[in-house]
C-alpha positions in Angstrom: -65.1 173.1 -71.6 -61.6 172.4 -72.2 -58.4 173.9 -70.0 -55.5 175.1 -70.9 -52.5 176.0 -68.7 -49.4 178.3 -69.2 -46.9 177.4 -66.8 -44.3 180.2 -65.9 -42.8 177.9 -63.5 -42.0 179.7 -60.7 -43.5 177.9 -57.6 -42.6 174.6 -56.0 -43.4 172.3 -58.7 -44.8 169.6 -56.0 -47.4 172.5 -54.3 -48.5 173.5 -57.9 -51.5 172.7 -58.6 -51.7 173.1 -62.7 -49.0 171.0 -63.4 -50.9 167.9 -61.4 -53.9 169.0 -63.7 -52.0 168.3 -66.8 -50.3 164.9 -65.2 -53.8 163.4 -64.2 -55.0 164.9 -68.3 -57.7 167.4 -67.2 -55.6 170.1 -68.7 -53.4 170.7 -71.7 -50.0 172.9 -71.3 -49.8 175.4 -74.0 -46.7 177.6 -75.5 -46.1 181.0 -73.3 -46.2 182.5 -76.8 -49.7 181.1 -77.1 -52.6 183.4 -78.1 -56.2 182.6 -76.8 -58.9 182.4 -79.4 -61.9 184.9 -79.1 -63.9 182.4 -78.2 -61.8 181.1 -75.0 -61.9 182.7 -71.7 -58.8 183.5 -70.0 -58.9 184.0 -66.2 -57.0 187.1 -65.1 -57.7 188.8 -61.4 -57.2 192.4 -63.2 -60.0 191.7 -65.8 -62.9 194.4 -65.5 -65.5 191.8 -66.2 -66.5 189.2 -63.9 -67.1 185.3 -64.8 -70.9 184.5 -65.3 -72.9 181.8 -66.6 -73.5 183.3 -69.9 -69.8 182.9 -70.2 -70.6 179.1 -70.7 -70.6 179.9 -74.8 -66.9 179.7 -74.5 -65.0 177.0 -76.3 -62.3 176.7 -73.4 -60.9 178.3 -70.3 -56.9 179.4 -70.2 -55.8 179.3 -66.6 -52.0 181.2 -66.3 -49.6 179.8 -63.9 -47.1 182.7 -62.5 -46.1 184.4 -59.5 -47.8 187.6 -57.8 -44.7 189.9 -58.6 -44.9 189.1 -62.0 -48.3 188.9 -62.9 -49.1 192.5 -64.0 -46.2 192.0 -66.9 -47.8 188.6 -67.1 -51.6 189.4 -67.4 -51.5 192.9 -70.1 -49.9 191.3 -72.5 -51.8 190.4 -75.7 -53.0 187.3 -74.9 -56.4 187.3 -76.4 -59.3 185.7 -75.5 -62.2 186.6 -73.6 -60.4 188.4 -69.9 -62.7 186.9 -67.2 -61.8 187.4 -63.3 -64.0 185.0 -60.6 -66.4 186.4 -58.4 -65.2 186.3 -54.8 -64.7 182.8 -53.1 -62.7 181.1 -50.3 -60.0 178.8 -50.6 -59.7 175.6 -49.0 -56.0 174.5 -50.0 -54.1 173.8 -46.7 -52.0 177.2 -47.1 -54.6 179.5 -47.8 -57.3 177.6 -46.2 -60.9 179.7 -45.7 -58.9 183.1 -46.8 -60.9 185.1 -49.1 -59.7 185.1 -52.9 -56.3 183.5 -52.0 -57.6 180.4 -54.2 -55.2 177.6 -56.1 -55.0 177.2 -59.6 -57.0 174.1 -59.5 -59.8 175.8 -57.4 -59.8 178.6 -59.6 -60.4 176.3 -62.6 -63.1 174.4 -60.6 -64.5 177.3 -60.0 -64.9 178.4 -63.5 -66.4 175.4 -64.3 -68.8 175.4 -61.7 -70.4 178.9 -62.4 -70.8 177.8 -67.0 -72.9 174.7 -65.6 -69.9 171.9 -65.3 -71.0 170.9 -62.1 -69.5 167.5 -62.8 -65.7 168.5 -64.4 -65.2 170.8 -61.5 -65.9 167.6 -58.9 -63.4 165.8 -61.1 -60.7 168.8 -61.2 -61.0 168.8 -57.6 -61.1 164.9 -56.7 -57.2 164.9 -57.6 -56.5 166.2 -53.9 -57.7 165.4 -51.1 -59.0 168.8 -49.7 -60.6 169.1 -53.2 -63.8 168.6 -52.3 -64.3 171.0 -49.1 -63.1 173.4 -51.6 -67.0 172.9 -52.8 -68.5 172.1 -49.3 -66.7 175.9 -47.7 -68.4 177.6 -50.8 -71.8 175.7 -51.3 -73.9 178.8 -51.3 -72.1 181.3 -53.1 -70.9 178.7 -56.0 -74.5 178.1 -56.5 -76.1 181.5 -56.3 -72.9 182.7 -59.0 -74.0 179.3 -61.1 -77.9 180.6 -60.9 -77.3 184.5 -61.8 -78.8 185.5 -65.4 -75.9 188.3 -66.0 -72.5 189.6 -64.8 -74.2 192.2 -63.2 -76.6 189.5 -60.8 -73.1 188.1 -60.0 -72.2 191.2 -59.0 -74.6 191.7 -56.5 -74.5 188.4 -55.2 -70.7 188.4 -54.9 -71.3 192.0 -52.4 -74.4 189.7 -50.5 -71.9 186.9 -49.8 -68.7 189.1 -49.3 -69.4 192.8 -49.3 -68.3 193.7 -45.8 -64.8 192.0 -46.4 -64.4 193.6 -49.4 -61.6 196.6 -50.1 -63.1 198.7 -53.2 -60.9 198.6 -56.0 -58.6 196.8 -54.4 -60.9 193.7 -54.5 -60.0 193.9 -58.6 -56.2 193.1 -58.3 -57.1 190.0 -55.1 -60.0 188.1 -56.6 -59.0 184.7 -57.6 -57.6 184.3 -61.0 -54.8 181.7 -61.8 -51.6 183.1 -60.4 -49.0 180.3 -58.4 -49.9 178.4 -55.7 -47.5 180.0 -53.6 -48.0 183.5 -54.0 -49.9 185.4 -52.0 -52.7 187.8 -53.3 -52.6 191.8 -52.3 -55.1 193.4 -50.0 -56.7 190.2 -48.8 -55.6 187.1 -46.4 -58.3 187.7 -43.6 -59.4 183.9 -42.5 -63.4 184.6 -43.3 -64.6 180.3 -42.4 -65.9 181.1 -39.1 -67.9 184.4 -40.3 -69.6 182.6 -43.4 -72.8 181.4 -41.5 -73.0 185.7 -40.2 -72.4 186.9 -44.0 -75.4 188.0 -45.6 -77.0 184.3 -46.8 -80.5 184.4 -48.5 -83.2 182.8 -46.4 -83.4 179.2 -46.4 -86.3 179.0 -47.9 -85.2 180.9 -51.0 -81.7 178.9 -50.8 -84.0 175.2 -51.4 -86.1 177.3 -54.1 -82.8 178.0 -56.0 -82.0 174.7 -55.6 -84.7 172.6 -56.7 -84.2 175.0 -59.9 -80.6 174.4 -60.4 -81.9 170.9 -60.4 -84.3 171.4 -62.4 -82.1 172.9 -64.7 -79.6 170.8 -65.4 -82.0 167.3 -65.0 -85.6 168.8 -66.0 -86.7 165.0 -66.2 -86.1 164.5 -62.3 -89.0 166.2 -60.7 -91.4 164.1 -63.2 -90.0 160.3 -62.5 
């Protein structure tokens, strides 16, 4: 699945994220004036639907680039595409680090590409920074129940399993990852959840290796068989 980025340029160019994306060529900058195809997704935090594997049919994923205080104005414009916002997750960028939904553009993207079955380009998204990888390790379980769920409502449900006790109601809608600058910081949320994970409400271990073996399955049904 192919990114695209529209940068509105109004973070610290060095902390943002997207812009490294397109330096190291895992993402293409488009036009602000650029309308999404009906068969691209386009990550936005206010979108009613959440991201679910089903979504993998999509030709590409538009990530937007801007700062909280401008995003409503930013995000209901017409920009087309198929509106998408990620199920809850926690960041592991050194300013937002283990804070729920407070997630970089490069994690958000990751993330995307995680859930549609591109285990592999969201390792490589990630790989560009350092702390890219523990963005994977802090959200191991929830990144591969999402990747697992049949529908957008399974995700749903597994999003409240993982996260429902640190969740605000509606206000959840307008603080869930999405794409918005590096630096801003999202509404309603903040709360440092890394040292409450392992309390959260987990599956069972023994249903955690089940789901496993079948996202394994899955995407290498040769394996079990060699």
């Amino acid at each position: 699945m192919n990114t695209l980025i529209i940068d509105y340029a109004q973070d610290d160019p060095v902390k943002c994220t997207s812009r490294k994306m397109v330096r190291m060529g895992l993402a293409t900058e488009v036009s602000r004036k650029f309308h999404a195809a009906s068969s691209m997704l386009v990550l936005n935090p206010f979108a009613e639907i959440v991201l679910s594997p089903p979504d993998k049919s999509a030709k590409a994923v538009l990530a937007i680039d801007c700062s909280w205080n401008l995003a409503q104005g930013v995000f209901f414009k017409k920009l087309g595409g198929k509106h998408r916002r990620l199920p809850a997750l926690l960041a592991a960028n050194p300013t937002n680090y283990s804070k729920l939904g407070m997630l970089s553009s490069v994690e958000a993207v990751a993330a995307t590409q995680y859930i549609v079955g591109d285990e592999e380009e969201a390792k490589r998204c990630l790989d560009i920074y350092k702390w890219g990888p523990t963005f994977l390790t802090l959200n191991e379980e929830p990144l591969t129940e999402y990747s697992l769920a049949e529908s957008e409502d399974a995700v749903r449900v597994l999003e409240k399993e993982f996260f429902g006790q640190f969740l605000d109601g509606e206000m959840h809608k307008v603080s869930t990852p999405g794409t918005l600058s590096d630096t801003s910081r999202w509404a309603g949320h903040g709360v440092s959840l890394g040292k409450f994970l392992p309390r959260s409400r987990m599956h069972d271990a023994e249903k955690r290796s089940r789901r496993r073996l079948a996202t394994e399955q899955k995407r290498d049904p040769l394996r079990h068989m060699r």
